[in-house]
Structure formats: structure tokens, C-alpha cells
C-alpha positions as CSV (number, residue, x, y, z in Angstrom):
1,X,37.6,-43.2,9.0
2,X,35.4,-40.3,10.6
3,X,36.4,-39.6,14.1
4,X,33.0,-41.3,15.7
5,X,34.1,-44.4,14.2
6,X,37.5,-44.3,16.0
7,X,35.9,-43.3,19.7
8,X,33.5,-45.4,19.1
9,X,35.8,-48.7,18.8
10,X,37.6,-46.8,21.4
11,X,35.4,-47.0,23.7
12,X,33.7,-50.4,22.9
13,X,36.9,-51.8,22.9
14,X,37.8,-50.4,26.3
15,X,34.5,-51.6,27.8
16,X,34.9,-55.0,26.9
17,X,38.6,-55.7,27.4
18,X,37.8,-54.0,31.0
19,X,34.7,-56.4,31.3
20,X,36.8,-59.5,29.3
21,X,39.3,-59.7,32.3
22,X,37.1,-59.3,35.1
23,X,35.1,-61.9,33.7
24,X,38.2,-63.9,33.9
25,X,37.5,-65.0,36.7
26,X,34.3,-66.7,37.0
27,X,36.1,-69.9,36.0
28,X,37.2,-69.8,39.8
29,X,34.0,-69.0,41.4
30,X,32.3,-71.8,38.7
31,X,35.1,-73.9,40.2
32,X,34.2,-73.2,43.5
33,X,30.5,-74.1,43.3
34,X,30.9,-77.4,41.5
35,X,34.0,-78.6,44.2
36,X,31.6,-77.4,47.0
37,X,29.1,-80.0,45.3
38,X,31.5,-82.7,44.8
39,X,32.6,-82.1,48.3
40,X,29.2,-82.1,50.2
41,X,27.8,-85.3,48.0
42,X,30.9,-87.2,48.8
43,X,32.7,-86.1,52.2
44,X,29.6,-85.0,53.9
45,X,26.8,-87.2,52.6
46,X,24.7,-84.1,52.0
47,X,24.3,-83.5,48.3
48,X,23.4,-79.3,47.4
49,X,20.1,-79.5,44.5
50,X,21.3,-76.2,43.6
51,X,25.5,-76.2,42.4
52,X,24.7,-77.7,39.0
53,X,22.5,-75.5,37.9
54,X,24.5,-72.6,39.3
55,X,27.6,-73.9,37.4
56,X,25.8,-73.7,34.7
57,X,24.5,-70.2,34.8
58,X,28.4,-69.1,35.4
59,X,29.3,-71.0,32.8
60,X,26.7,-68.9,30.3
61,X,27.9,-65.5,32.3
62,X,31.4,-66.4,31.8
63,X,31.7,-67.4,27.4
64,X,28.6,-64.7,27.0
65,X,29.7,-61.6,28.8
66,X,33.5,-63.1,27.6
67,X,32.6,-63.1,24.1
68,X,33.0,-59.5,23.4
69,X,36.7,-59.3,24.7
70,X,37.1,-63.1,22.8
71,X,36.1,-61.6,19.4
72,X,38.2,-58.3,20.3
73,X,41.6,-60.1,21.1
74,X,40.6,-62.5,17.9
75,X,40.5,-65.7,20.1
76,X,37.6,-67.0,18.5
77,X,37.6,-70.2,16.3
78,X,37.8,-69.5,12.5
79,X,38.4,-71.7,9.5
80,X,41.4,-70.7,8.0
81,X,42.1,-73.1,5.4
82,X,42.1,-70.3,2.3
83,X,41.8,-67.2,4.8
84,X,45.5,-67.5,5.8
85,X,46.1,-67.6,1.8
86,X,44.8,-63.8,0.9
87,X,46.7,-61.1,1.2
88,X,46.3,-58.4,4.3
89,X,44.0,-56.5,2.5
90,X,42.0,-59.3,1.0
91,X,41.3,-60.6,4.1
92,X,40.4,-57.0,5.7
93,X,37.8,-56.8,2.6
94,X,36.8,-61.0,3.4
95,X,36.1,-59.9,6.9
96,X,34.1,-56.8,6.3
97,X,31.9,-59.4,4.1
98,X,31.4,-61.9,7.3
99,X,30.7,-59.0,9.2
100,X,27.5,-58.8,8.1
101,X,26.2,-61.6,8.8
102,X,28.1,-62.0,12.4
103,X,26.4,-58.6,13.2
104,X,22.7,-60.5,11.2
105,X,23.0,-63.2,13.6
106,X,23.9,-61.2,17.0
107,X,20.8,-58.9,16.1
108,X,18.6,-61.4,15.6
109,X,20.1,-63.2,19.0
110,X,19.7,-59.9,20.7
111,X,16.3,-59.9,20.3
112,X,15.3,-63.0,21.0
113,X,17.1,-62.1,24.0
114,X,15.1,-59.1,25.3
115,X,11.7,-60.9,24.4
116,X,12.9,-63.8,26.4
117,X,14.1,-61.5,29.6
118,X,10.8,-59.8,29.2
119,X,9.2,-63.1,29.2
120,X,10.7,-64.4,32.3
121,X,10.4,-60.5,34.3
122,X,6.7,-60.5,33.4
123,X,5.9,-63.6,34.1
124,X,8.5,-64.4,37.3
125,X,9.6,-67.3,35.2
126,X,11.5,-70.5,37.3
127,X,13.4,-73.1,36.5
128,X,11.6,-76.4,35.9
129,X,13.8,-78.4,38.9
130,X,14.0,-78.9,42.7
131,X,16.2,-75.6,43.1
132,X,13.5,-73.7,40.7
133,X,15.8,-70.2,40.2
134,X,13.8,-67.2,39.2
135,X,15.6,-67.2,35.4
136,X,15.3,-63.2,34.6
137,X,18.8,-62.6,36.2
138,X,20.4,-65.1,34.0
139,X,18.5,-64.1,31.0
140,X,19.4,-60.6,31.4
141,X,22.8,-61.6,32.0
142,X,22.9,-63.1,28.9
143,X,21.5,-60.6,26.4
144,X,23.8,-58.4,28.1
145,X,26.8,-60.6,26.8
146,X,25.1,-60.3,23.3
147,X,25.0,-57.0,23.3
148,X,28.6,-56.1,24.2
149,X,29.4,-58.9,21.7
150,X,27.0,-57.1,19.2
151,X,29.1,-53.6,19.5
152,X,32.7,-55.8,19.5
153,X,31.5,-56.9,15.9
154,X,30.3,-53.9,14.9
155,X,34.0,-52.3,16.3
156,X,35.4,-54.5,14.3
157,X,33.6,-53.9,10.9
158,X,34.9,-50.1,11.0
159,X,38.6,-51.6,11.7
160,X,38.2,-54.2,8.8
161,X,36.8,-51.3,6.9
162,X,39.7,-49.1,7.7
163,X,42.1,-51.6,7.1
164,X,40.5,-52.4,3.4
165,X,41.0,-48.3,3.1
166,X,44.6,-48.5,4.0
167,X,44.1,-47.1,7.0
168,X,44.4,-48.4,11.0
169,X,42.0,-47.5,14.0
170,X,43.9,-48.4,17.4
């Protein structure tokens, strides 16, 4: 493989393993907000309108900006009932096939992404509730999260690739 390829998943790779395992930790902070909500409904009588909604925009911070290191450390769900059948290099070739359309799919994700951020920044776009959240943050959270999960895959085409070759990028 040329050595861009290798720096390239280098670097990508390091990025979103460093990111992966900060994001981590959002599961605590999500779990925070929702026993803070629980807590104030039930021991204090005073219910908070604004602790679901902020679960759930952890929540989509947490599996999208996660989803890079996910597909990196292979964590993902995948059907494996013939997969597990082929050979190493088979399945190398298989997965430099799906590639394709994982990378088809995160582009086209992508961009419905950055029209909808630009959307919400032009047009200081709320939330339809009580709480009513300006959405852009979240939004731009989230096609963030695509987009590291958009280089992961594309990281991981040049190692399939390499690995149909024979060959192994670290």
C-alpha cells in the first residue's frame, strides 16, 4: 500500500480511538441527567422539562461520535452466518465489496447532515417542546460523528484492501 494510505489510517485510527474512549464516558453524564430527573419528579416533587430531551441528545453524541472507534475495534453488529465460512482472504476481498456501500451510505448521511446543520444555524431552529433547545449544536454534533465514522470506513477499505494484497497496515 502507498505510504499515504498507511498515515492516513494512522492517523484516522488514532483520532478516533483517542475520541472512542473519551466518548466513553457520556454514558455517565447521560446517567446523571436522567437520575437527576427521576430524582427531582419523585423525591422533590419538582419534575425538570429539560433531562429527557438532554438524555437524548447524549445518547445521539455518545453511538455517533462512538461509531468511528465501534467500527475501528470491529464492535459493530454483522451477519456472519457464511462470512465466518471464507477464508481470511475471501473475507478481506467480501469486505472491500461492503465497503462501498458502507462509505455510499455515510456520504449520503453526511450530507444530509451539513444541509440539516445549515438548516438549523440559518434559521436558529428549536425544538418543538416546553424546553425548546436551539438544535444546531446537536446537529453539528452529529454530522461530526458521521464524518469520523465516514474516514473509519474509508481506513478500513485500504486495510481490507491491503489484506486482499497480502499485505497488513497497523
Amino acid at each position: 500500500m502507498p505510504k499515504a494510505a498507511r498515515v492516513y489510517v494512522r492517523y484516522v485510527e488514532a483520532v478516533n480511538r483517542v475520541l472512542g474512549r473519551i466518548v466513553m464516558y457520556l454514558i455517565f453524564v447521560m446517567m446523571g441527567v436522567l437520575l437527576y430527573a427521576s430524582f427531582s419528579r419523585t423525591v422533590i416533587g419538582m419534575p425538570v422539562n429539560w433531562a429527557m430531551e438532554m438524555g437524548q441528545f447524549l445518547l445521539a453524541a455518545y453511538y455517533l461520535l462512538g461509531g468511528g472507534y465501534s467500527l475501528q475495534i470491529n464492535a459493530h453488529v454483522r451477519m456472519d452466518l457464511l462470512y465466518s465460512r471464507l477464508s481470511p482472504r475471501k473475507m478481506a476481498f467480501t469486505d472491500t465489496l461492503t465497503a462501498f456501500c458502507l462509505i455510499f451510505y455515510l456520504s449520503t448521511l453526511l450530507i444530509g447532515g451539513i444541509s440539516s446543520t445549515e438548516y438549523a444555524i440559518t434559521y436558529k431552529q428549536v425544538n418543538y417542546t416546553s424546553w425548546a433547545p436551539l438544535l444546531w449544536p446537536i446537529k453539528s454534533i452529529m454530522t461530526f460523528g458521521i464524518f469520523l465514522m465516514l474516514l473509519q470506513a474509508i481506513a478500513i477499505f485500504f486495510k481490507d484492501l491491503a489484506r486482499f494484497r497480502g499485505e497488513e497496515i497497523a
